[in-house]
Backbone as a ProteinNet text record, in pm:
[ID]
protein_1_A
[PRIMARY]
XXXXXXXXXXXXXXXXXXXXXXXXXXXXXXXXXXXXXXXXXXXXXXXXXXXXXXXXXXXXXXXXXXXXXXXXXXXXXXXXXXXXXXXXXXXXXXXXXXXXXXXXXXXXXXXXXXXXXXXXXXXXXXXXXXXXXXXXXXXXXXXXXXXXXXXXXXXXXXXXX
[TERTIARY]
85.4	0	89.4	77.7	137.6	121.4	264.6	255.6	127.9	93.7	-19.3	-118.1	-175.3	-312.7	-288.8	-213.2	-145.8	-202.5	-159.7	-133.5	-259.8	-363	-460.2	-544.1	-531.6	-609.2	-597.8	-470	-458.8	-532	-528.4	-564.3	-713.8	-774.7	-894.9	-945.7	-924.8	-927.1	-918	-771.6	-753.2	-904.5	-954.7	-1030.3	-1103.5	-1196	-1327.5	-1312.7	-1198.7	-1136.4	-1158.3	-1059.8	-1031.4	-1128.9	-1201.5	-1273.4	-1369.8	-1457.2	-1522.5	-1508.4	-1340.9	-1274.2	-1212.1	-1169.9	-1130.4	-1249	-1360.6	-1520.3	-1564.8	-1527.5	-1519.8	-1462.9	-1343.7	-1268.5	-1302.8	-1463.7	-1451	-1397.9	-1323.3	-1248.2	-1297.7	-1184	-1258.3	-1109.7	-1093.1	-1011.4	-1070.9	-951.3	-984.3	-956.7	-820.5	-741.9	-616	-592.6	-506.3	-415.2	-263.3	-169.9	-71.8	-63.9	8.2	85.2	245.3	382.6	460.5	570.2	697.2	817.1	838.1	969	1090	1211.5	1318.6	1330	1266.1	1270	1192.4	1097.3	1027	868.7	762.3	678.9	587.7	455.5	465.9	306.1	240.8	13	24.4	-6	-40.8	-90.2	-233.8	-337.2	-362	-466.7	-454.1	-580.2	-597	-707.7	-770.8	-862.9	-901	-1014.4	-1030.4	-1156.9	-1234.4	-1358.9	-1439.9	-1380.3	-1370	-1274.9	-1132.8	-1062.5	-939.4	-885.2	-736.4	-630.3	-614.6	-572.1	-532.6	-381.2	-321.6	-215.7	-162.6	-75	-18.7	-104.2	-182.4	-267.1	-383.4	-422.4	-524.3	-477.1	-354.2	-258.6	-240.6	-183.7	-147.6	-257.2	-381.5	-522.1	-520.9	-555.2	-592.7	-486.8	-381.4	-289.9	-284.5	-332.9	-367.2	-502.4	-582.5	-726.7	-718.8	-661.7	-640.7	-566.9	-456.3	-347.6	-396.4	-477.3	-524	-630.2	-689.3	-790.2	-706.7	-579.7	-497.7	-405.1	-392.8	-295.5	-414.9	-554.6	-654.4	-681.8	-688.5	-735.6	-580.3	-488.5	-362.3	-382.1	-411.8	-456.2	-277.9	-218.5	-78.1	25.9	37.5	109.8	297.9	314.3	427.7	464.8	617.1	597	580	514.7	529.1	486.7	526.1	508.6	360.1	297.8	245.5	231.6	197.6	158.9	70.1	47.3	-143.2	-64.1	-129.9	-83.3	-247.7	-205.4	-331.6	-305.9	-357.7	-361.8	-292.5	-268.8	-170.2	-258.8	-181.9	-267.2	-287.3	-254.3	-264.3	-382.2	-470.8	-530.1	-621.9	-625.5	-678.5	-837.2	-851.3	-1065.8	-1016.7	-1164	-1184	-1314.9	-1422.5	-1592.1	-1629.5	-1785.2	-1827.8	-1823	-1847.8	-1861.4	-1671.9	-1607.8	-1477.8	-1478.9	-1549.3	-1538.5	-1615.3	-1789.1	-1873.4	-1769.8	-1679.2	-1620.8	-1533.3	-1471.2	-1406.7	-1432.3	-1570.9	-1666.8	-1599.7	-1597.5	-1520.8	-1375.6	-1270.9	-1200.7	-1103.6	-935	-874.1	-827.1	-891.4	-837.6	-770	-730.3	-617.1	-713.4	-758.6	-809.3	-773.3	-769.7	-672.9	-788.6	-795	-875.5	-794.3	-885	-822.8	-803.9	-893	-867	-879.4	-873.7	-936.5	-1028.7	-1094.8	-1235	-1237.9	-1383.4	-1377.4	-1397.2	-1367.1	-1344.5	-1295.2	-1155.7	-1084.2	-1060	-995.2	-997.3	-867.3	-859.9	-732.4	-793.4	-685	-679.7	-640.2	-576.6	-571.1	-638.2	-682.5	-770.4	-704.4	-684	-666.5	-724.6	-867.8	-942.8	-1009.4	-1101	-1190.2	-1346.3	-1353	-1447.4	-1587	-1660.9	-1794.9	-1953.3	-1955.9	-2041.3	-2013.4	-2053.8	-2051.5	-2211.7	-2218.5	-2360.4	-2393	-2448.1	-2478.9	-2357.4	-2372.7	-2252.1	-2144.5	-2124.2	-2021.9	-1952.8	-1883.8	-1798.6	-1776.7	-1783.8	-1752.7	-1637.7	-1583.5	-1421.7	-1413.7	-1416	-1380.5	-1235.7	-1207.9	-1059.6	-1027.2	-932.6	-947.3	-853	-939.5	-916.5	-921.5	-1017.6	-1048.3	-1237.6	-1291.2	-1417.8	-1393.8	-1570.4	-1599.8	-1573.3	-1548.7	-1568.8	-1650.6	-1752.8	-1812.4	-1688.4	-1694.2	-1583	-1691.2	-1679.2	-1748.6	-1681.3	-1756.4	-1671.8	-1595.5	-1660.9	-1657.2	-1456.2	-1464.2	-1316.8	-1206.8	-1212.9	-1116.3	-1044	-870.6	-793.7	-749	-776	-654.7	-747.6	-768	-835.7	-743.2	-694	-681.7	-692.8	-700.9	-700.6	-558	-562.8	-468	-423.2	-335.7	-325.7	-239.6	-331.2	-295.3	-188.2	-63.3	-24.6	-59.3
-118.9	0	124.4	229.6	333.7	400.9	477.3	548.5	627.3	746.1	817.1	774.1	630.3	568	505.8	450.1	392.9	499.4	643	722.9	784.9	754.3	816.6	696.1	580.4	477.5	465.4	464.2	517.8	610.5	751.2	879.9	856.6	791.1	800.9	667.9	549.7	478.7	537.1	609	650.6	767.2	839.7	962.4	899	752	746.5	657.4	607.6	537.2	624.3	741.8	809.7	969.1	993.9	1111.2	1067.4	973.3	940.7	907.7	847	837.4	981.5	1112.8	1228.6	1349.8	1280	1295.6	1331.5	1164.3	1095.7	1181.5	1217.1	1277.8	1445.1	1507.2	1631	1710	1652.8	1735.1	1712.8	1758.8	1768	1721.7	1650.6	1567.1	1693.1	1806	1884.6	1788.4	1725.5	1725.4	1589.3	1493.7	1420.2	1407.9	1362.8	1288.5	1194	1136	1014.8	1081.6	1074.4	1087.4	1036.7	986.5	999.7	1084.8	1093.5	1211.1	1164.6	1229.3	1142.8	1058	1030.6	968.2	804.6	859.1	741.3	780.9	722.3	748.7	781.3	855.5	949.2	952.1	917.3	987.3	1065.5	1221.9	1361.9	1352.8	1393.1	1448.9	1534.5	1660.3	1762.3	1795.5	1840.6	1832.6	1992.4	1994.5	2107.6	2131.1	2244.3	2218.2	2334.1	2330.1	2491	2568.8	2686.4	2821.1	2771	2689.7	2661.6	2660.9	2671.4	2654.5	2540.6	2435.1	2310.5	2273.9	2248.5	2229.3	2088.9	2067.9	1952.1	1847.3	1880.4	1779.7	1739.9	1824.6	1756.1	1647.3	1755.1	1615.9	1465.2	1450.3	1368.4	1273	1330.7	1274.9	1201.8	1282.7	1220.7	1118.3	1143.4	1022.8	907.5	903.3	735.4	752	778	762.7	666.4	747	659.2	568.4	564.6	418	321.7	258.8	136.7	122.5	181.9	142.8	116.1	206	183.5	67.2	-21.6	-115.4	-238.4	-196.4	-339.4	-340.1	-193	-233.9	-271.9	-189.8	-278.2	-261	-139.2	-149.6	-79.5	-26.6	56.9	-40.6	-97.8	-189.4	-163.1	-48.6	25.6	70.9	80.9	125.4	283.1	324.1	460.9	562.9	657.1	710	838.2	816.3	909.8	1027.3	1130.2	1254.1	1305.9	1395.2	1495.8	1643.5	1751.7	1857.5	1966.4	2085.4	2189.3	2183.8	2270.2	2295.5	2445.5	2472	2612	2720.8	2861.2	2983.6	2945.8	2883.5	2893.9	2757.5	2730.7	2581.8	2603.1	2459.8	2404.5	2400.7	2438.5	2422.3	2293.8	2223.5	2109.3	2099.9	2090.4	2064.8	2214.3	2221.9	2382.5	2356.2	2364.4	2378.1	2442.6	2408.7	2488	2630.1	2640.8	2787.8	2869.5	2817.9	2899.1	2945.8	2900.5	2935.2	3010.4	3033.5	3157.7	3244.3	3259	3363.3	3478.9	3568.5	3732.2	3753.2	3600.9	3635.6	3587.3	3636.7	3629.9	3472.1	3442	3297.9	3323.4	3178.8	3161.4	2967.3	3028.6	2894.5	2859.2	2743	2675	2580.5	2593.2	2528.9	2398	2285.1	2200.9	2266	2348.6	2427.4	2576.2	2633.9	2780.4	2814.7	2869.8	2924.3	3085.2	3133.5	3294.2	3314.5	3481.3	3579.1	3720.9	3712.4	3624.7	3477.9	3400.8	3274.9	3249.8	3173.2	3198.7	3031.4	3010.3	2905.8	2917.5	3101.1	3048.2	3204.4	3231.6	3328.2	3272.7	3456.6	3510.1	3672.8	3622.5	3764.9	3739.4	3765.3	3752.7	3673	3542.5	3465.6	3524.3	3581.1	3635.2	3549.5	3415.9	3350.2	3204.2	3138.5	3017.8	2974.4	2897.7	2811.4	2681.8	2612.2	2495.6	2450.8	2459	2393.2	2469.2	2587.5	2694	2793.8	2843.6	2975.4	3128.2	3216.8	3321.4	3429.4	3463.4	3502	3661.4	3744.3	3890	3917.7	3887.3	3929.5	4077.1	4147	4272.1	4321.8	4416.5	4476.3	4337.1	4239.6	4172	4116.4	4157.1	4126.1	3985.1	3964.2	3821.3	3764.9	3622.1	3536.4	3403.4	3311	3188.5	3084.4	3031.1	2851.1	2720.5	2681.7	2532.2	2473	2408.8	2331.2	2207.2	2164.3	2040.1	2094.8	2209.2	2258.2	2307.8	2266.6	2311	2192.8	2239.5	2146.5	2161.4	2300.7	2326	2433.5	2484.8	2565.4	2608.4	2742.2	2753.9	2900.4	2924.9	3052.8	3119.7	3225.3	3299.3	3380.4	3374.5	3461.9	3572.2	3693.9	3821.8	3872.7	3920.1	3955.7	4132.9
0	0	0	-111.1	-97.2	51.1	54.6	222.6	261.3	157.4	180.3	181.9	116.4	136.4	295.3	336.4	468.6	538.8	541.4	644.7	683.8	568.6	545.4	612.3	604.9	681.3	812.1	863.8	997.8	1056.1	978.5	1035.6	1023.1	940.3	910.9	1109.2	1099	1208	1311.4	1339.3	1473.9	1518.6	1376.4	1421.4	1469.2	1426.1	1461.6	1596.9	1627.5	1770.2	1869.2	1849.7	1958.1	2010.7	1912.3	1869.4	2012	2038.5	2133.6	2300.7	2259.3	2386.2	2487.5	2399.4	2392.6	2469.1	2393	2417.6	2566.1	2609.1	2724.1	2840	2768	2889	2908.1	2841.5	2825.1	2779	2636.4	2559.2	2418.7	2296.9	2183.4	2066.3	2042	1923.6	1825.7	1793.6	1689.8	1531.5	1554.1	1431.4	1506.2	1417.8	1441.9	1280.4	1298	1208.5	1250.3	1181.4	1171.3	1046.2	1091.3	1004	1019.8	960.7	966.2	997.6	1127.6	1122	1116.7	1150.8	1177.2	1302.2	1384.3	1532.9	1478.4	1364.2	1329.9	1332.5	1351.6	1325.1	1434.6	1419.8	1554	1522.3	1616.5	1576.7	1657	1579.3	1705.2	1715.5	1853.5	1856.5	1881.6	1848	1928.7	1943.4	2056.3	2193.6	2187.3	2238.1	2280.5	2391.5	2427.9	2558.8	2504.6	2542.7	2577	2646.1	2581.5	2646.3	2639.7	2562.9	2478.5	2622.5	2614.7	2720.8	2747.5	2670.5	2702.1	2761.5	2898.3	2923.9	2957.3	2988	3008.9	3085.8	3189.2	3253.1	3162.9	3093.3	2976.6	2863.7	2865.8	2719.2	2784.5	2926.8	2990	3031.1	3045.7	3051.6	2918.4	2830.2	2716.6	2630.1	2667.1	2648.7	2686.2	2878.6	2921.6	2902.9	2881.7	2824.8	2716.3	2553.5	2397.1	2430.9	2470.5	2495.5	2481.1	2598.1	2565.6	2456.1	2428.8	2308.4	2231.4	2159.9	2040.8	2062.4	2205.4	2201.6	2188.7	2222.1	2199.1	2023	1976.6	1820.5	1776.6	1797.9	1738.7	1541.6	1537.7	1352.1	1313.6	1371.8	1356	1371.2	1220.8	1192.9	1274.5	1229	1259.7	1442.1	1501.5	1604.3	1580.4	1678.5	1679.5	1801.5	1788.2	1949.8	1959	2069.1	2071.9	2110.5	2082.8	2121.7	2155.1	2254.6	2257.2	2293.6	2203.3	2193.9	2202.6	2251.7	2227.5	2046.3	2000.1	1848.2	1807.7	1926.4	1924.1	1855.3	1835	1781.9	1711.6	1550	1440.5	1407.2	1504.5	1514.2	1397	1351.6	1253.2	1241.4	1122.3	1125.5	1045.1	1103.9	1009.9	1008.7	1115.2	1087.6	1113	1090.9	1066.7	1241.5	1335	1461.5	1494.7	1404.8	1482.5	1383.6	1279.2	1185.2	1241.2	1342.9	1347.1	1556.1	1586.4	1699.8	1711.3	1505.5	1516.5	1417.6	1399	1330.7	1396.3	1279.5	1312.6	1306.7	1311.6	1286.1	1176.6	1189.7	1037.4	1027.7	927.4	880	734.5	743.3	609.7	570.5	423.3	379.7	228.1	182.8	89.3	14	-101.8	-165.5	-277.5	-290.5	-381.9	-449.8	-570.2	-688.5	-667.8	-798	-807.4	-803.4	-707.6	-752.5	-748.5	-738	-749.8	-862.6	-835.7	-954.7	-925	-986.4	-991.2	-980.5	-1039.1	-913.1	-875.8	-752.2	-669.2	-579.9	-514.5	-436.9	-311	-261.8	-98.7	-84.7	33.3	54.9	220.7	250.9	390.4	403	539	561.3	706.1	676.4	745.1	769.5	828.3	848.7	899.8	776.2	815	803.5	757.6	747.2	757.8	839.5	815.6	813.6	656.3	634.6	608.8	575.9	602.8	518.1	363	302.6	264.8	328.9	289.3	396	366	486.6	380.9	406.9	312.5	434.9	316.9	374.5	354.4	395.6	328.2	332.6	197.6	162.2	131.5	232.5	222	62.5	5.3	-112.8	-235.6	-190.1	-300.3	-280.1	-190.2	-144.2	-54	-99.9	17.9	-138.4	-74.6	-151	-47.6	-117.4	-40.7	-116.2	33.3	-15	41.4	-79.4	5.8	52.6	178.9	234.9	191.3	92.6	32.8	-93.1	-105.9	-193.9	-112.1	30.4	153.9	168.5	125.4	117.4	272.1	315.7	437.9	500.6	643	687.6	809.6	876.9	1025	1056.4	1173.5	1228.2	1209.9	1148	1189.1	1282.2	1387.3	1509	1499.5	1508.6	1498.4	1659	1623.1	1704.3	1765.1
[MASK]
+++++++++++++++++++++++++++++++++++++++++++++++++++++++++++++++++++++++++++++++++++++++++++++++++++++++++++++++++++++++++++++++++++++++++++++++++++++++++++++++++

């Protein structure tokens, strides 16, 4: 099996494993990966709570929490180590419930293709709508533009210093 279908079966497993267990512990499985670094191979997770501020006792929670589920399914052919991390400033959208949480502010979003008009493929503004199948962005000195959700290769908050 090519690496990226691999990595993608993993990531896809681990979400629907651990997404509930994470749950469990009063938290929220924003975003997980499974890579290769130089140490070897590594599944992040990264966590989040209501009213954000996730620190080390949450990571450490949610670390012996997943453990054993991932040593009973045993689907991670490979050794590899784990991680639980907050999602930091720059955290990742992935379902509309994390776009409509940072309604109002500046995101940076990445589309498979071009769309618009112009059309363009990455758009950084301002998150002014999120709707059932779409988000619309006001790109300053280029308007709004709507992105479906369904043409979002990449989504995150941008943190304004």
């Amino acid at each position: 099996m090519a690496e990226s279908n691999f990595k993608q079966t993993v990531e896809e497993k681990a979400m629907s494993l651990l997404e509930p267990i994470v749950a469990g512990e009063g938290l929220e499985l924003i975003d997980l990966e499974f890579l290769r670094e130089r140490e070897g191979w590594v599944l992040r997770l990264f966590i989040d709570k209501p009213g954000g501020r996730v620190g080390l006792d949450e990571c450490s929670q949610v670390s012996r929490a997943v453990d054993p589920a991932l040593d009973v399914e045993d689907f991670i052919p490979n050794e590899y180590n784990l991680e639980v991390s907050s999602p930091g400033l720059n955290r990742p959208l992935k379902k509309p419930s994390h776009y409509e949480r940072v309604k109002g502010q500046k995101v940076k979003v990445k589309t498979y293709g071009p769309i618009g008009d112009p059309p363009r493929k990455n758009f950084s503004g301002t998150l002014t709508e999120v709707a059932g199948e779409h988000i619309a962005v006001e790109v300053e000195g280029a308007g709004s533009f709507r992105i479906p959700f369904k043409d979002i290769a990449k989504a995150n908050l941008e943190f304004e210093f």
